[in-house]
C-alpha positions in Angstrom: 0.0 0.0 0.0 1.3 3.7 -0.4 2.1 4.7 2.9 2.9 8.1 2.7 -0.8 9.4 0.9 -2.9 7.2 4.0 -0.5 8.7 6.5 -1.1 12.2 5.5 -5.3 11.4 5.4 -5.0 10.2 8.9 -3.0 13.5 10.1 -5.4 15.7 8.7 -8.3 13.4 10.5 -6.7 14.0 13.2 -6.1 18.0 13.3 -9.7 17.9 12.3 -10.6 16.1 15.4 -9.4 18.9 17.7 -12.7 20.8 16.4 -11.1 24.7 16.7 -13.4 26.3 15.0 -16.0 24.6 17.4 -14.0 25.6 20.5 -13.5 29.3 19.4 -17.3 29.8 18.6 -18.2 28.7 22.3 -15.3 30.5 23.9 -17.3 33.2 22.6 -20.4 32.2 23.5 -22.3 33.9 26.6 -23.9 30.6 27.6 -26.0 29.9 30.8 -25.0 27.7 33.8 -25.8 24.8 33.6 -26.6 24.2 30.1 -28.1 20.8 28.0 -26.4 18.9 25.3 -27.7 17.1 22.3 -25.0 15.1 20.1 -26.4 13.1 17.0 -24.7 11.6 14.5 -21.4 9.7 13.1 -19.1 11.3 14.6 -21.2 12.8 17.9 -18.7 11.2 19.9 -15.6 13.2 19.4 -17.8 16.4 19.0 -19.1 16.1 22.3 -15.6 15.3 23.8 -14.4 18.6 22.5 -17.3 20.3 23.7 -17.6 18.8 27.0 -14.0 19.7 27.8 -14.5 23.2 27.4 -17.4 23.9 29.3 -15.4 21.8 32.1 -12.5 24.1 31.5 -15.5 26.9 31.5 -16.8 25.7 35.1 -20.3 24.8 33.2 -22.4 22.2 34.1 -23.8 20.1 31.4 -25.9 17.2 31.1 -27.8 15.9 27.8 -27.3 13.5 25.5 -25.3 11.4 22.8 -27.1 9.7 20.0 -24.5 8.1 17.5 -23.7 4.7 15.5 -23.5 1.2 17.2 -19.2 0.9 18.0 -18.8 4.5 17.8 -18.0 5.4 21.2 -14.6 5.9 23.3 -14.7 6.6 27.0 -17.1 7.5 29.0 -17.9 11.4 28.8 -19.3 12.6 32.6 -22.9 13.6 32.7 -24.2 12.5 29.0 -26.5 9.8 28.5 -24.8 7.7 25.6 -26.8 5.9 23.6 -26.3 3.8 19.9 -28.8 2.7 17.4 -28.7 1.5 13.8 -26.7 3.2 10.7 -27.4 3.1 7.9 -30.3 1.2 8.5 -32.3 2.2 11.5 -33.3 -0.3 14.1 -35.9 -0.4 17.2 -33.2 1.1 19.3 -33.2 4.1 16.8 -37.0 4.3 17.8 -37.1 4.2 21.3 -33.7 6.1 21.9 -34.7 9.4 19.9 -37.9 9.1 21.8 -36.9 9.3 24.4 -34.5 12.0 23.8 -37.5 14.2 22.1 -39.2 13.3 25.5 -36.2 14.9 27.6 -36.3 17.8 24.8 -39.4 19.1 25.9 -38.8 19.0 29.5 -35.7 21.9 29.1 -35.7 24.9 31.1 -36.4 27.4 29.2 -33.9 29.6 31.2 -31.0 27.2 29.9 -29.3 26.9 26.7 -29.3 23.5 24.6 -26.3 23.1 22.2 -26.9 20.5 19.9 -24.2 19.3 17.6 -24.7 17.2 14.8 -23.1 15.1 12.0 -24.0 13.0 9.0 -25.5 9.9 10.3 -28.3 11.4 12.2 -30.9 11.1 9.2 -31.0 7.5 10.6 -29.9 7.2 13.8 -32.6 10.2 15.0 -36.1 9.7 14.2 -39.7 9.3 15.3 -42.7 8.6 13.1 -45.4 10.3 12.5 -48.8 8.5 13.3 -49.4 5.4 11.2 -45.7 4.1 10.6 -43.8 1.5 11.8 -40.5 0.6 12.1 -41.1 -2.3 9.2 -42.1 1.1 6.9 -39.0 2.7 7.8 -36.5 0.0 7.3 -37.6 -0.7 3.8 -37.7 3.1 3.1 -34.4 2.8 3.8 -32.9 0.4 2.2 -34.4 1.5 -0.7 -32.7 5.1 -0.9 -29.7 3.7 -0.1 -29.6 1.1 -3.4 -31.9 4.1 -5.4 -28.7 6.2 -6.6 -30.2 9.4 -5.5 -28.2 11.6 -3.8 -28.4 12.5 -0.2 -30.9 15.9 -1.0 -33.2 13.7 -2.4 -33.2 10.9 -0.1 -33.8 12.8 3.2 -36.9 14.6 1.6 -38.4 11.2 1.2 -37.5 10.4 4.9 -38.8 13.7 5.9 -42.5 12.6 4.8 -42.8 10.3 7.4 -41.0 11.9 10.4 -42.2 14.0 13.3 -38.4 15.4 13.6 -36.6 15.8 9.9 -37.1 19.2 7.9 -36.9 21.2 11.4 -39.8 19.4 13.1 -37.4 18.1 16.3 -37.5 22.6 17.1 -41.2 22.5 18.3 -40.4 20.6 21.3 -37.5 22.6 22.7 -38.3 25.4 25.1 -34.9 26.7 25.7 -33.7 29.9 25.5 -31.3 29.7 23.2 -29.9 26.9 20.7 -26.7 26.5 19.5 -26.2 24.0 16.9 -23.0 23.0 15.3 -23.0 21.0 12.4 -20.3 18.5 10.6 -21.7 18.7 6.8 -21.4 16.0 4.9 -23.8 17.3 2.3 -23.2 19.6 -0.9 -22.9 23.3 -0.7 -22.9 22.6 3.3 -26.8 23.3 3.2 -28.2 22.9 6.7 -31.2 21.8 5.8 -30.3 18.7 4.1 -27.8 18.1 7.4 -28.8 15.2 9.0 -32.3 16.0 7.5 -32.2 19.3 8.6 -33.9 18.2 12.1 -32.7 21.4 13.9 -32.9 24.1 11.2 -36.1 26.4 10.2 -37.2 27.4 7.4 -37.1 30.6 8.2 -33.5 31.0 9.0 -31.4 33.8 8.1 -27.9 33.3 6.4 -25.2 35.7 8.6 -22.1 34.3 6.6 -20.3 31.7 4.7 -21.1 29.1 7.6 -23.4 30.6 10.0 -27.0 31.3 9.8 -29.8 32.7 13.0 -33.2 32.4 13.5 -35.9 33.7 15.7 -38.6 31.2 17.0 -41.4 30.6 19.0 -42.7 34.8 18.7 -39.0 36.1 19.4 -38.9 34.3 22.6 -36.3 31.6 21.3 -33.4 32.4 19.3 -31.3 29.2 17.1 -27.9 30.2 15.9 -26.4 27.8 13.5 -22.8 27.3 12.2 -20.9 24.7 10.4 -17.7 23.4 11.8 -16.4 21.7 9.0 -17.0 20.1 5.8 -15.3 18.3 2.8 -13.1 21.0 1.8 -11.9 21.9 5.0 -10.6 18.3 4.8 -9.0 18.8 1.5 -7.4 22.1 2.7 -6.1 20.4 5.6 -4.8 17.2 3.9 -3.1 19.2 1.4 -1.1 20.3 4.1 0.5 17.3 4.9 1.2 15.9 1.2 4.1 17.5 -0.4 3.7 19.5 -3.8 2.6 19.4 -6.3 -0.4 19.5 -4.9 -3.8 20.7 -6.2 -7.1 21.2 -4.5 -9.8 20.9 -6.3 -12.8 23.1 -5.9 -15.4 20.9 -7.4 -17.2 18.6 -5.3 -19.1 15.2 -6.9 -22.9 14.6 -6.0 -23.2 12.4 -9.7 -24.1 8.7 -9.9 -20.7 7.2 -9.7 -20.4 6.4 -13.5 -20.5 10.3 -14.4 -18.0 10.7 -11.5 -15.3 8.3 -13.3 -15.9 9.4 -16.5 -15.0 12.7 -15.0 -11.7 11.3 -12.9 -10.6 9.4 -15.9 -10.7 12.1 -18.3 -8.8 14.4 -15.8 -6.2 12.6 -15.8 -5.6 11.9 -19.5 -5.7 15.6 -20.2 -2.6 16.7 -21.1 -0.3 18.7 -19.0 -1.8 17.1 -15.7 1.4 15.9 -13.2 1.3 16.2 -9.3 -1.4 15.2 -6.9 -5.1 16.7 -7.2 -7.7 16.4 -4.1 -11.3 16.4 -5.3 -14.4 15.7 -2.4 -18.1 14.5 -3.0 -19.7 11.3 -2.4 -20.9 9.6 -5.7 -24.1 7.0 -5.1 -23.8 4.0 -6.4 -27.4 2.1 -8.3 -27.0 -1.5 -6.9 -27.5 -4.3 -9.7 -26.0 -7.1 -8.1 -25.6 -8.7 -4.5 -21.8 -8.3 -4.6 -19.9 -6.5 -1.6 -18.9 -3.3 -1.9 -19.2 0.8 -1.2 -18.8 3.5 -2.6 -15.1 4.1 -2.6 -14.8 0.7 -3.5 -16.7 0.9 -6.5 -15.3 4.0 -7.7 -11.8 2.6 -7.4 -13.3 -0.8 -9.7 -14.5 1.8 -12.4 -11.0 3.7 -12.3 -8.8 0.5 -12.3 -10.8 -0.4 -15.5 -10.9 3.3 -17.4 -7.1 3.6 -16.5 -5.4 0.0 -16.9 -2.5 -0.3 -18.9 -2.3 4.3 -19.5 0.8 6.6 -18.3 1.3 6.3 -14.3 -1.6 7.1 -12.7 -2.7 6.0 -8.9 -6.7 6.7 -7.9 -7.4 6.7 -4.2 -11.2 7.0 -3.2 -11.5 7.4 0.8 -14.5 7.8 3.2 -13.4 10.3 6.0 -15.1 8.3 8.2 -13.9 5.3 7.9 -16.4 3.2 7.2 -17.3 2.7 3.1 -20.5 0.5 3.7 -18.6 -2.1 5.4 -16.9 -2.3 8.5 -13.4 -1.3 8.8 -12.9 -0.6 5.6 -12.6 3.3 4.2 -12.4 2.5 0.4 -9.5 1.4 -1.7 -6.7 2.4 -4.3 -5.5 1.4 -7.5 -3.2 2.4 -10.1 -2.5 1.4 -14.2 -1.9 -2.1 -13.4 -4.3 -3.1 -11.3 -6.7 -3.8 -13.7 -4.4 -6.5 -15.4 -3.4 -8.0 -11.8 -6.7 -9.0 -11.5 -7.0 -10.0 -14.8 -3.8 -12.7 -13.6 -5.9 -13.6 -10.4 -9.0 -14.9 -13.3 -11.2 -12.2 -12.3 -13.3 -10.3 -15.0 -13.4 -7.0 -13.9 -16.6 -5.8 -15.9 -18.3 -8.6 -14.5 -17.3 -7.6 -11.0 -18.5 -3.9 -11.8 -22.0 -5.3 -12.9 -22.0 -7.6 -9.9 -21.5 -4.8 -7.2 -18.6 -6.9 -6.1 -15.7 -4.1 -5.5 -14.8 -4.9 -2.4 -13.9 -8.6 -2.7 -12.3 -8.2 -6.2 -10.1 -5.2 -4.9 -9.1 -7.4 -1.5 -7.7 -10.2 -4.0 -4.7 -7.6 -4.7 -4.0 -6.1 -1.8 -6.2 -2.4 -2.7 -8.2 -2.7 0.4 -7.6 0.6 2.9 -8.3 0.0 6.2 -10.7 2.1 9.0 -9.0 5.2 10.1 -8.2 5.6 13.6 -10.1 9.0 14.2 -12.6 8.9 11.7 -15.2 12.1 10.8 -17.9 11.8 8.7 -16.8 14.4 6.1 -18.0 12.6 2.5 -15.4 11.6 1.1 -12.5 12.4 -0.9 -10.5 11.4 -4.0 -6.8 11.8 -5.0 -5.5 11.7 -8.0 -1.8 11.3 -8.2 -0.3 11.9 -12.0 3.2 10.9 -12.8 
């Protein structure tokens, strides 16, 4: 494997995971003592790590909350309820947990702030259906977007039809005072209301700037402030710190089906004049037609082996930030002009492979597999492009 490219990704994971633009906002916050907490999502765990430690460091008490994916949780944080439930599939524990959490929502002093800080993930971890739905209804929803090729816009405004939470529902039972939300986005153009389907955010907020966005409530007796933390190009901005140039970062980020996105990688790199490494972000869907095993990243990498086989030195990396590319510990996969025609040597038919949805296992034949990072975030993912 080519150390030095994965050892880079995991350093800029890891500057990512010390969250400063999250700690600066609530440095200079004027928040009230004590104070609730509501983390949801992927990567809730090391968001409310960060943010626990400086309201110790404050002297604020907190309590509250931390809804995230099933293995996703370190030590024990002091005063938050930590709870796990299904991804990317929801499960009865997905039910009864958020529940339950909109059940503490509502009892809130309204003389106390809530911060709430969310990531991707919480589209299925946090829900609770309206009237007349069951869990059955849910899980098949589901699984359906996720095999659909739609892209994540699309899919949460399907979910959204059935929920008592998504599309800024969860706000009508929160009393308090203020809300402060902080958001990882792991959507296109960072647009909070497609962020974890938007649960937290009203329709009638106001955009302030670039990542920040406020919003009066309840008469002008509640007030929400929004910002993002971080997103997909903050990852490529900070990765590209750690990779020697010739580096390029790319400004475009992929929402296509993941054919369009290959054509797109592939032609890149044959255009003349292109030498040095190029970060591009998105994450490109995938329309299952097989019962192979495989993700994303995986996929992607497939497509590239095939468009690039045997054409000047080229190596493709495809990578989800957090560590997890529909299968676990696995975060997606490289390849390079002669991977193509190792597996060709290993008897495997690589267009049969692509129709079969069966990445994963062709790609682990020769060695392409890259593992789970050790501090994942759920940024999207990103994909490097490194042109001799």
């Amino acid at each position: 494997m080519p150390d030095p490219l994965i050892n880079a990704f995991e350093n800029a994971l890891k500057e990512l995971n010390s969250f400063s633009e999250l700690k600066k906002d609530l440095r200079n916050r004027n928040l009230s003592n004590p104070l609730k907490i509501l983390a949801i999502g992927k990567s809730a765990y090391p968001m409310a790590n960060v943010c626990c430690d400086i309201l110790a460091k404050s002297g604020i008490k907190y309590s509250g909350y931390l809804l995230t994916k099933y293995g996703n949780i370190g030590a024990e944080i002091p005063n938050l309820v930590i709870k796990e439930a299904g991804h990317p599939v929801p499960d009865n524990n997905t039910l009864q947990n958020s529940q339950e959490i909109l059940n503490w929502l509502q009892h809130i002093d309204e003389k106390e702030d809530l911060i709430i800080l969310l990531s991707g993930g919480g589209s299925s971890l946090f829900e609770v259906l309206e009237n007349g739905h069951t869990l059955e209804d849910l899980i098949a929803l589901n699984k359906t977007l996720l095999q659909s090729g739609l892209g994540i816009k699309e899919m949460n405004m399907e979910r959204a039809k059935i929920s008592k939470v998504k599309a800024g529902k969860a706000l009508n039972y929160i009393n308090a005072q203020n809300i402060y939300c902080y958001a990882l986005s792991d959507v296109q153009n960072n647009e909070p209301e497609i962020i974890a389907s938007g649960c937290f955010y009203p329709i009638n907020a106001i955009k302030i700037d670039e990542n920040s966005y406020q919003a009066s409530l309840k008469d002008n007796k509640q007030q929400l402030f929004y910002t993002v933390v971080g997103d997909n190009y903050s990852l490529r901005k900070q990765l590209a710190n750690f990779i020697p140039p010739p580096v390029y970062i790319q400004p475009i980020y992929f929402y296509q089906n993941v054919d369009i996105v290959a054509d797109y990688l592939a032609n890149f790199a044959f255009s003349p004049n292109q030498k040095g490494l190029y970060i591009f972000g998105g994450e490109a869907p995938v329309k299952v037609t097989g019962n192979g095993i495989g993700g994303r990243c995986t996929h992607l990498a497939l497509l590239m082996a095939k468009k690039i086989a045997g054409k000047k030195q080229i190596t493709f990396y495809a990578l989800a930030s957090d560590g997890n590319d529909n299968l676990d510990n696995v975060s997606g996969a490289w390849v390079d002009q002669n991977t193509a025609n190792k597996l060709q040597n290993k008897g495997i038919d690589i267009s049969c492979v692509i129709k079969n949805c069966d990445s994963y296992t062709a790609l682990k034949t020769v060695e392409s597999i890259i593992p789970a990072w050790v501090q994942p975030l759920n940024l999207n993912d990103i994909y490097l492009l490194e042109i001799k």
